[in-house]
C-alpha positions in Angstrom: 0.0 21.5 5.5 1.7 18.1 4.2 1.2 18.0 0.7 0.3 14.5 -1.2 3.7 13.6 -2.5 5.0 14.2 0.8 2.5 12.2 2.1 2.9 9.1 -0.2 6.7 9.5 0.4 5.6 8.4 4.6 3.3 6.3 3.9 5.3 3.1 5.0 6.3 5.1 8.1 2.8 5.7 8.8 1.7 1.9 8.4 4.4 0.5 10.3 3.6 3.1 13.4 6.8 5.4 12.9 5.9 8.8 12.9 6.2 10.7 16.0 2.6 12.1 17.2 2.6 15.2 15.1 3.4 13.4 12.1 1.3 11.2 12.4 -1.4 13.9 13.6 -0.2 15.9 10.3 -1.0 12.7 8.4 -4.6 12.3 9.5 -5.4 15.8 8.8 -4.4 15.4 5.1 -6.1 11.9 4.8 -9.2 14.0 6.1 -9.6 16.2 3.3 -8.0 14.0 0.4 -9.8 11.5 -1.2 -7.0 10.5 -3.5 -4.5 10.0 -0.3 -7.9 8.3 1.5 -7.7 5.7 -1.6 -3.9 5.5 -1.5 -3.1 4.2 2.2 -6.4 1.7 1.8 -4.5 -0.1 -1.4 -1.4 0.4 0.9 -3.3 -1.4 3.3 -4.5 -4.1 1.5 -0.9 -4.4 -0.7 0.9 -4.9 3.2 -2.2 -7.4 4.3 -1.9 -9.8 0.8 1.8 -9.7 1.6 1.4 -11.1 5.1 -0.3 -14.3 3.7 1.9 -15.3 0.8 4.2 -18.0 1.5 7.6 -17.4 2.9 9.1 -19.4 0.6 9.4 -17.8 -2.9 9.3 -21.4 -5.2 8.1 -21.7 -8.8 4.6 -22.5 -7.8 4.4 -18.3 -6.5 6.3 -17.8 -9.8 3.6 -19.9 -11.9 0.8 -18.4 -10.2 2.2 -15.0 -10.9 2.8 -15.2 -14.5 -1.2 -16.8 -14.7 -2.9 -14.0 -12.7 -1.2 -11.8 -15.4 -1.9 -13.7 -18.8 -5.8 -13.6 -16.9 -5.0 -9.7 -16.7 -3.6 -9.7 -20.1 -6.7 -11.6 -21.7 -9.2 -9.2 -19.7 -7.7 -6.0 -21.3 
């Protein structure tokens, strides 16, 4: 049975649809029974969806906005 680090290790492999059709069969199994792995590939998820909307460009205001999301983060704690 895949174990969790071994899972987290292929997780991009299994989000980009690069595992062969055991590993990926071997994948679903685990994710079946483990909650923590269930949670895992969803924040993977979501992570590889907010990265598909930023803009290409990487100019100062992504660097601005940035640095305020985590003095808001900072302020919150």
């Amino acid at each position: 049975m895949l174990t969790c680090k071994e899972l987290v290790a292929r997780s991009s492999d299994l989000l980009d649809g690069e595992l062969s059709f055991r590993e990926r069969m071997a994948m679903r199994r685990h994710l079946m029974l483990c909650r923590n792995c269930r949670r895992f590939i969803k924040q993977m998820k979501l992570a590889q969806a907010v990265v598909r909307f930023m803009p290409e460009s990487q100019g100062a205001e992504v660097d601005e906005l940035a640095a305020r999301l985590a003095q808001k983060r900072r302020e919150s704690l």
